[in-house]
C-alpha positions as CSV (number, residue, x, y, z in Angstrom):
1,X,28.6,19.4,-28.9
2,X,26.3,18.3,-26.3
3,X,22.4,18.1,-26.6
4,X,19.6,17.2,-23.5
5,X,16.2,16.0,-23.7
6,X,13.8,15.5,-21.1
7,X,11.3,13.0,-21.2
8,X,8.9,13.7,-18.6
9,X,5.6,14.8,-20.4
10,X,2.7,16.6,-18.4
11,X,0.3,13.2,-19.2
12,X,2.9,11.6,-17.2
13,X,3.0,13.6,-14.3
14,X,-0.7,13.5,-14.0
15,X,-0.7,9.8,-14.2
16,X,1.7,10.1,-11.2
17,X,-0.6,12.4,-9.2
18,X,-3.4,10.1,-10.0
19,X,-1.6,6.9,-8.9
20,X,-0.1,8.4,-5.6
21,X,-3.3,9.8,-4.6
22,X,-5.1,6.5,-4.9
23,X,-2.6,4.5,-3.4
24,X,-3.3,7.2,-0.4
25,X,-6.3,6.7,-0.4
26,X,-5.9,2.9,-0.3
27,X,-3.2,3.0,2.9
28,X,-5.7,5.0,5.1
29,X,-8.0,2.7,4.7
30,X,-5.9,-0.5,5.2
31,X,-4.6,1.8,8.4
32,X,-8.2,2.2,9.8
33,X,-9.3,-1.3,9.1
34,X,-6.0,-3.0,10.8
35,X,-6.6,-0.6,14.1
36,X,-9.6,-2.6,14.8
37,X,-9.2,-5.5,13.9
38,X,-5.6,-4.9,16.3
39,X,-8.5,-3.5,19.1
40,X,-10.6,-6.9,18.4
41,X,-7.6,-9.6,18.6
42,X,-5.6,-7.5,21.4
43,X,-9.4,-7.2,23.7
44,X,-9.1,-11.1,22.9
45,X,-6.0,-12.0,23.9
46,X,-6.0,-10.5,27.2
47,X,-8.9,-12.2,28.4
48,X,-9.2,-15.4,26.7
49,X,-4.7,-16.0,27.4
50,X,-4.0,-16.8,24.0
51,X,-0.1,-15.2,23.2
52,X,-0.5,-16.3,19.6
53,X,-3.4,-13.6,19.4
54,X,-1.5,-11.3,21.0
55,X,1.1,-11.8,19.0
56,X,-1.1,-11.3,16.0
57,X,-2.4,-8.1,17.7
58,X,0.6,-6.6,18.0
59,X,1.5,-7.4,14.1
60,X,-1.9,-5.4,13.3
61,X,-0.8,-2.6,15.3
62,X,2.5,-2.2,13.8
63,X,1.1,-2.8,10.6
64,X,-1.2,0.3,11.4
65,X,1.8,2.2,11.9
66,X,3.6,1.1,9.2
67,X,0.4,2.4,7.0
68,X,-0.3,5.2,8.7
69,X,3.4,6.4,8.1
70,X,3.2,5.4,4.7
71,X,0.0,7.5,4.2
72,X,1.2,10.7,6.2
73,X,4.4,10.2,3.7
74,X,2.1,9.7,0.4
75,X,0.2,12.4,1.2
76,X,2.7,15.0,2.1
77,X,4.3,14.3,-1.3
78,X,1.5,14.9,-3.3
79,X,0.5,18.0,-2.2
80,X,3.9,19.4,-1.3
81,X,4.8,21.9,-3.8
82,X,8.4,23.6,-3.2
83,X,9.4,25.2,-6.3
84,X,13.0,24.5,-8.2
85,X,14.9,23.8,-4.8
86,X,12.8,20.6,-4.3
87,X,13.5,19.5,-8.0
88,X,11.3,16.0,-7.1
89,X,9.2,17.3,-4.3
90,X,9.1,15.2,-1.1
91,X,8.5,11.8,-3.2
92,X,12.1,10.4,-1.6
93,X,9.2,10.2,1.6
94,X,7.8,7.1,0.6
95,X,11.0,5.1,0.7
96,X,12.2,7.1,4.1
97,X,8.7,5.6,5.3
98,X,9.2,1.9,4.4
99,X,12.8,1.8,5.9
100,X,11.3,2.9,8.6
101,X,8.2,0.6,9.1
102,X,10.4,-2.3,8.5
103,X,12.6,-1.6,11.7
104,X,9.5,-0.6,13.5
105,X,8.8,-4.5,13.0
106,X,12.2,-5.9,14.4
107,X,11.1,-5.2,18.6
108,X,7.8,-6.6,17.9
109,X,9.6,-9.8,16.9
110,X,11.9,-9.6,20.1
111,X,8.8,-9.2,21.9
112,X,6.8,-12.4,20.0
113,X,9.4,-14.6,21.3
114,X,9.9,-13.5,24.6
115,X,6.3,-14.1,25.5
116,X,6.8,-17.6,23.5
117,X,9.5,-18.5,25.5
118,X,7.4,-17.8,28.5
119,X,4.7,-19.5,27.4
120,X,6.7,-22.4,27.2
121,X,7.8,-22.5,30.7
122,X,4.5,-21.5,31.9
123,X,1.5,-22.6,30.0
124,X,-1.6,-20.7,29.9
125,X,-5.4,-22.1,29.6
126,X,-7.0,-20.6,26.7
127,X,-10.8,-20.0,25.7
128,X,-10.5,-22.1,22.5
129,X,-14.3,-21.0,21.1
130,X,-13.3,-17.7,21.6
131,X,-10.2,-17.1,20.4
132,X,-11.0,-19.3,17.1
133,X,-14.0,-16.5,16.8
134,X,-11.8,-13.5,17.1
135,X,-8.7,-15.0,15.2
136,X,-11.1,-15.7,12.5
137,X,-12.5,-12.2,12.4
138,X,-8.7,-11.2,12.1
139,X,-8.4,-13.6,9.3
140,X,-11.6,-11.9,7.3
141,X,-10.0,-7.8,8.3
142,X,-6.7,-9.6,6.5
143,X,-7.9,-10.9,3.5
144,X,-9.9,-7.9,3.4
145,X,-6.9,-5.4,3.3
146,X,-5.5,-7.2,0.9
147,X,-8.5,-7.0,-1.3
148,X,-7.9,-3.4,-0.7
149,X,-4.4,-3.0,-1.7
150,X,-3.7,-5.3,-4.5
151,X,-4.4,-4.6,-8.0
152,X,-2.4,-2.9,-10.8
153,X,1.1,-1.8,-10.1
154,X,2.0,-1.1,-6.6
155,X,4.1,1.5,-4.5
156,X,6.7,0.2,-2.7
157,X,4.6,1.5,0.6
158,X,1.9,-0.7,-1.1
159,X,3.9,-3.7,-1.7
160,X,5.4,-3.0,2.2
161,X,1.8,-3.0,3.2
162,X,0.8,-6.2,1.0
163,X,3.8,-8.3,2.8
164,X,2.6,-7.2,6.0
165,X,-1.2,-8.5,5.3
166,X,0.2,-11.6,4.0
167,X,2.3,-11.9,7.1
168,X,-1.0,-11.2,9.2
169,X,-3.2,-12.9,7.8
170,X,-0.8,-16.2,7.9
171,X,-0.3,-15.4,11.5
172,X,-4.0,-15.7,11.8
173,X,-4.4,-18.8,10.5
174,X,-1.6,-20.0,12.5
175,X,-3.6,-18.9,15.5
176,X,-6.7,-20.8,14.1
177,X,-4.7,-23.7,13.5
178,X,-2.7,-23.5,17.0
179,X,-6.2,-23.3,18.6
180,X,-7.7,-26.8,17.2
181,X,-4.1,-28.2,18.1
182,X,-4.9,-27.4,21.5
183,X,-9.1,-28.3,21.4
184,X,-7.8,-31.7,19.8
185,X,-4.7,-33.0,21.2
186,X,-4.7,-31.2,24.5
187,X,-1.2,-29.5,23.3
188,X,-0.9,-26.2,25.1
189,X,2.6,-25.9,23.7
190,X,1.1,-24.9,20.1
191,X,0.0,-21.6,21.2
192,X,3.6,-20.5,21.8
193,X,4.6,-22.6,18.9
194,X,2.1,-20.3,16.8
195,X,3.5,-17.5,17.9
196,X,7.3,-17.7,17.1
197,X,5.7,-18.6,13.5
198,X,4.1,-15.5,13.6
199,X,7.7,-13.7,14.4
200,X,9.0,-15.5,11.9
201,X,6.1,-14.2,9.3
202,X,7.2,-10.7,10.6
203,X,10.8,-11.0,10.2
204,X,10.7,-11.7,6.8
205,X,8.1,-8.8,5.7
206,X,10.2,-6.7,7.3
207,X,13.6,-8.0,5.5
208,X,11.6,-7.6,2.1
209,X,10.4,-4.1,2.8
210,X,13.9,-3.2,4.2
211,X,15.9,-4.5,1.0
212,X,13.1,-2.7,-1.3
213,X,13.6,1.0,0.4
214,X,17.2,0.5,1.2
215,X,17.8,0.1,-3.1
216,X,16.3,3.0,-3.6
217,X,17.6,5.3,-0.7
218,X,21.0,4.0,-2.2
219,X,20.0,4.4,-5.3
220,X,21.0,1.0,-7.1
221,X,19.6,0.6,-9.9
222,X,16.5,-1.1,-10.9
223,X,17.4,-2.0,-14.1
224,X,20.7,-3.9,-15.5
225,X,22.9,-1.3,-16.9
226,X,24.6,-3.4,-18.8
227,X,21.3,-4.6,-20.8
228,X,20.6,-0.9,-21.1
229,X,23.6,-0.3,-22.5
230,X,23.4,-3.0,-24.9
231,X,19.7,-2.1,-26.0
232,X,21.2,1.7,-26.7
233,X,23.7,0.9,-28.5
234,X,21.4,-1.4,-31.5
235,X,19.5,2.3,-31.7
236,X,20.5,3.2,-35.5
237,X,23.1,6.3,-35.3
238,X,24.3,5.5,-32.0
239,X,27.9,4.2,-31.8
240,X,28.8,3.8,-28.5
241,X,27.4,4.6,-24.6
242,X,30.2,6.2,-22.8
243,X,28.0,7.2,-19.7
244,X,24.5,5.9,-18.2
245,X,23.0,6.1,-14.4
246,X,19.7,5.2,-13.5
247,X,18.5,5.4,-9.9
248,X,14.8,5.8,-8.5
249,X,14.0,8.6,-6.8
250,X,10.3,6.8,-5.6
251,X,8.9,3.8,-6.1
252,X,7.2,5.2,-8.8
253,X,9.3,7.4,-10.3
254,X,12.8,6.0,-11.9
255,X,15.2,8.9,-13.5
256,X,17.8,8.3,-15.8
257,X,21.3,10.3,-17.5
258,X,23.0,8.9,-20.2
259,X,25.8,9.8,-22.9
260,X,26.1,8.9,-26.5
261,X,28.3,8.5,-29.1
262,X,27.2,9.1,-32.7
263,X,28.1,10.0,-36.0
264,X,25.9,13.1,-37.3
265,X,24.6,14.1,-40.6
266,X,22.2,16.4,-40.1
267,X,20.0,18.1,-37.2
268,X,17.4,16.5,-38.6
269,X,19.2,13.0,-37.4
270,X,20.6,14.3,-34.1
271,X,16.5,15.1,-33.1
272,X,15.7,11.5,-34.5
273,X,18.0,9.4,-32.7
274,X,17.2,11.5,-29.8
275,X,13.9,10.7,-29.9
276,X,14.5,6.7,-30.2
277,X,16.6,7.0,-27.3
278,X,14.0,8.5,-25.5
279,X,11.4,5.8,-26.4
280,X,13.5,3.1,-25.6
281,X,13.9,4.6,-21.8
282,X,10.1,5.0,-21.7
283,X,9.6,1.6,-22.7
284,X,11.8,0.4,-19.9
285,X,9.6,2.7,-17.4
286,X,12.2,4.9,-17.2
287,X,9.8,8.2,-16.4
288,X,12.5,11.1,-16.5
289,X,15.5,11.0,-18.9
290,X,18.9,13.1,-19.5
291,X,20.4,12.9,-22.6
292,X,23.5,14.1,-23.9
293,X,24.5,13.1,-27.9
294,X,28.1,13.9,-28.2
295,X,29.3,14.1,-32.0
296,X,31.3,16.8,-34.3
297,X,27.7,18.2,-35.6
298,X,28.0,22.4,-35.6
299,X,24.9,24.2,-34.4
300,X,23.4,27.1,-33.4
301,X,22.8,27.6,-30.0
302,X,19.8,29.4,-29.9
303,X,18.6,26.1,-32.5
304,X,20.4,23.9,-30.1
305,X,18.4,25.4,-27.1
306,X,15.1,25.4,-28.7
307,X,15.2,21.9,-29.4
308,X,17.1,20.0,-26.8
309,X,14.0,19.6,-24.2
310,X,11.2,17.9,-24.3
311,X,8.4,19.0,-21.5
């Protein structure tokens, strides 16, 4: 005899509405502020020669990308509505999005170090007043962003956009320090030298986004099954687990299926250890749980079927 309940209450959805539609808000913003200060530090670049602030530039501009995808896909799942065939809506956007802004950032890199590696055989005179003005505006639109987008629990678009305003905000300071290296020991070679550190920044916000979005588009799971397993089976009534899968379907929304063995008494018992099972998955932020109690307990099935969800 096999029972389901459903733990995915309506104060829970709305908290997921809520969170998804500020973290919208938060990426266009972060998308709006990066395109000028990528304006500002590219306008620089050009005409005071500095490839380190081109290089930073660029990593604004794809960072504006990389939000403005992440909002078009945020916003598109909250306000897509497509009935039973789309059982999650278009939330599996978000982590579509992030795989995709992290290979948007792999040809920038190629590009960094090309224009490094010409640097290096051809140095270029910089405007040193300059380009510490503009790379320390860029600095000031970073930590700005940040300001923006941290706080409270993140999306993975959100934590895709917090690495890349780390990333940029390093390559700005890089680009400060490269600049003084150049005013103070006459060393054009630290301009190209700030630049490959740049690529560097950028290759590894991109491997952190791409490992993040490529869990859940495979669906590994975020939490140990094996600890799960071992937490379900100290529940009282619950002998043994002889199924469990949990994958995430968003960043923000982490689904579970499990299967139970215990020994019933009563209905009275099945609906109580169904409901500790429940909590247990809640309290490991699981937000939308299957579960099927297999025992030798008779029931009615209209009983059985007016009692096995919870909405």
């Amino acid at each position: 005899m096999s029972q389901h309940g459903h733990a995915h209450e309506e104060t829970e959805e709305y908290e997921l509405t809520t969170e998804t539609g500020s973290s919208t808000r938060r990426l266009a913003l972060v998308a709006v502020v990066n395109f000028l200060g990528f304006l500002a530090e590219l306008a620089g670049g050009l005409l005071f020669g500095s490839v380190a602030l081109i290089s930073d530039a660029l990593h604004m501009l794809f960072d504006m990308l990389a939000y403005a995808m992440a909002f078009g896909a945020s916003y598109t799942a909250e306000r897509f509505e497509g009935g039973a065939e789309w059982s999650y809506g278009l939330h599996r956007l978000e982590p579509v999005a992030a795989f995709l802004n992290g290979i948007l950032l792999v040809p920038m890199v190629g590009y960094i170090l090309w224009e490094s590696y010409q640097r290096f055989l051809d140095p270029v005179e910089i405007d040193p007043t300059m380009t510490l003005i503009i790379a320390g505006g860029g600095l000031l639109v970073n930590l700005g962003s940040v300001y923006i987008v941290q706080g409270g629990e993140m999306s993975l678009n959100e934590r895709g956009a917090f690495y890349h305003l780390l990333g940029d905000a390093g390559g700005s300071v890089a680009v400060i320090i490269s600049t003084l290296a150049v005013v103070t020991f006459d060393l054009p070679v630290a301009d190209p030298v700030a630049a490959i550190f740049i690529g560097v920044l950028v290759l590894v916000s991109a491997g952190k986004v791409l490992r993040g979005s490529t869990s859940i588009l495979l669906e590994r799971s975020p939490i140990s099954p094996d600890k799960l397993r071992n937490k379900l089976t100290t529940v009282d009534g619950v002998e043994d687990v002889d199924d469990i899968h949990v994958w995430q379907v968003c960043s923000q929304l982490t689904v579970a299926t499990v299967r139970l063995q215990y020994e019933p008494t009563s209905l009275d018992q099945h609906q109580a250890i169904r409901s500790r099972v429940h909590q247990l998955l809640s309290d490991h932020e699981i937000d939308h749980a299957t579960v099927e109690l297999v025992g030798e307990i008779e029931m009615d099935p209209e009983i059985a079927d007016n009692t096995s969800h919870n909405h």
